[in-house]
C-alpha positions as CSV (number, residue, x, y, z in Angstrom):
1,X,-23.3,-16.6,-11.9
2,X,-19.3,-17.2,-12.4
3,X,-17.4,-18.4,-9.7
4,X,-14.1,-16.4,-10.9
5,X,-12.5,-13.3,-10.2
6,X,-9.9,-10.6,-10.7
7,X,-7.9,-9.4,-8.3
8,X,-3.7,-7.6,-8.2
9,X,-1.4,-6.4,-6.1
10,X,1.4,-4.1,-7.0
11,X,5.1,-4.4,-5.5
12,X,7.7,-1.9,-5.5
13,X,11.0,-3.4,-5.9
14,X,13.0,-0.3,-6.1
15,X,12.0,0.0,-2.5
16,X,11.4,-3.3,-1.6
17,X,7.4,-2.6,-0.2
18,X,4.4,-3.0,-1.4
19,X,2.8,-0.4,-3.5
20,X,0.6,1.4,-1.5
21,X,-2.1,3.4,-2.1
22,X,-1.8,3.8,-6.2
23,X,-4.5,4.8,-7.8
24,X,-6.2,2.1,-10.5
25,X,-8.5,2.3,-12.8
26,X,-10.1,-1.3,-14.6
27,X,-11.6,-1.4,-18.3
28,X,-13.4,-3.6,-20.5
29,X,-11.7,-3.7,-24.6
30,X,-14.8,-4.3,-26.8
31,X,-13.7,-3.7,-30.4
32,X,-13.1,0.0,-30.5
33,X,-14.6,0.9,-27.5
34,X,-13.0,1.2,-23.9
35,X,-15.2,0.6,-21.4
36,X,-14.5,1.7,-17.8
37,X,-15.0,-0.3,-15.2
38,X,-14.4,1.0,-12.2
39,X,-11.5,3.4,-10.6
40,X,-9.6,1.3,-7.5
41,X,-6.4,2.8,-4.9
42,X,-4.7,-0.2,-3.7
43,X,-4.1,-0.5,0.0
44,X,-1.4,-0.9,2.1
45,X,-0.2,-4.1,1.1
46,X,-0.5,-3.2,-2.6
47,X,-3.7,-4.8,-3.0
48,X,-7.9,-4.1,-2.9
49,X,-9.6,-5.7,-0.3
50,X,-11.6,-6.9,-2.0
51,X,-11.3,-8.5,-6.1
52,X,-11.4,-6.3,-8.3
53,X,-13.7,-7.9,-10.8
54,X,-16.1,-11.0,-9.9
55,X,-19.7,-12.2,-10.3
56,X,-22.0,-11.5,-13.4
57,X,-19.2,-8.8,-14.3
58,X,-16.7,-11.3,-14.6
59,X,-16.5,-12.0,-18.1
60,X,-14.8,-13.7,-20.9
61,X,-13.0,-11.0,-23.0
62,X,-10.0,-8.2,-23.2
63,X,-9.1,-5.6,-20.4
64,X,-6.9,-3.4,-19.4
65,X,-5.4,-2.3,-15.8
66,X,-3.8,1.4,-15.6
67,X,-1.4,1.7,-12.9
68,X,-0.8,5.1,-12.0
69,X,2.7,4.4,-11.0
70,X,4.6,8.1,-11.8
71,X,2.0,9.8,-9.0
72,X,3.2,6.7,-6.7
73,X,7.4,7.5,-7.0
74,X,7.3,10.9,-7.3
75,X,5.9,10.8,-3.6
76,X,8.8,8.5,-2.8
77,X,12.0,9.9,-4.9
78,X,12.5,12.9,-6.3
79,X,12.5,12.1,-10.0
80,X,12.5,14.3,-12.7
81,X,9.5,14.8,-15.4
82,X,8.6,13.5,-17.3
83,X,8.9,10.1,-15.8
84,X,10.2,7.5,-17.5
85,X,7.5,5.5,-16.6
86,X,4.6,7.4,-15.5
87,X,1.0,5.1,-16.4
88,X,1.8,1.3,-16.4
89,X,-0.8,-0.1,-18.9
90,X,-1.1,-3.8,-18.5
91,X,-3.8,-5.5,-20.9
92,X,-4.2,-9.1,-20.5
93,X,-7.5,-12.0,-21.4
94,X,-9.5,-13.8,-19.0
95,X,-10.6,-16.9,-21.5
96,X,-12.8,-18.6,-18.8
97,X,-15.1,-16.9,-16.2
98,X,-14.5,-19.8,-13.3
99,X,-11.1,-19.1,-13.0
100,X,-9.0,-16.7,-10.5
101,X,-7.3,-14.4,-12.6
102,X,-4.2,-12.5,-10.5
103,X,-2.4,-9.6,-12.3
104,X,0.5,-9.0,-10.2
105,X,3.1,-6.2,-10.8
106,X,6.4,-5.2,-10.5
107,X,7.3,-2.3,-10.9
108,X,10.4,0.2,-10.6
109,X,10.7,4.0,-11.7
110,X,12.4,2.5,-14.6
111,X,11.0,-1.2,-15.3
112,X,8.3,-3.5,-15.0
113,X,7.2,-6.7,-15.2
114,X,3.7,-8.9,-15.2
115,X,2.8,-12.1,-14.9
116,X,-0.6,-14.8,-14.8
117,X,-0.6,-14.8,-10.7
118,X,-2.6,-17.3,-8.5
């Protein structure tokens, strides 16, 4: 069994919070196929309680986090669709499977940006 494990948390700096409750989902990139792992709404700090990906599911290999971030600011400010940025798609590695891996985001109605966390 791995010792590593996944986990985010989502910031709003338009509105200088957390992002709370947006709704997630994780998957797995394996050659052509996308694999879903498992649908997540952050919580009031703009994290899960719990990581998002660990034990003998944390893997070596390619995934990719959707942040539904559109759903999040339209409930916030009254912005006009489409949304300029509506689902932020962040795919990233995880290269060995006894490390933390933090994706952290922050996010705008009009930017982002992403980082390795810790």
């Amino acid at each position: 069994m791995s010792k590593g494990y996944l986990t985010t948390h989502v910031l709003d700096t338009y509105n200088g919070k957390p992002g709370s409750n947006i709704n997630c989902q994780l998957f797995r990139l394996e050659k052509d196929k996308k694999i879903k792992i498992k649908d997540f709404i952050l919580n009031s700090d703009g994290r899960c309680n719990e990581p998002i990906l660990e034990n003998d599911n944390f893997m070596v290999g390619k995934y990719e986090i959707i942040f539904y971030c559109g759903d999040y600011f339209k409930n916030i400010k009254n912005l006009s669709e489409p949304f300029f940025l509506d689902d932020v798609i962040v795919r990233f590695g995880i290269s060995n499977d006894q490390q933390h891996y933090h994706v952290p985001l922050l996010v705008t109605p009009w930017s982002y940006s992403t980082y390795r966390g810790s």
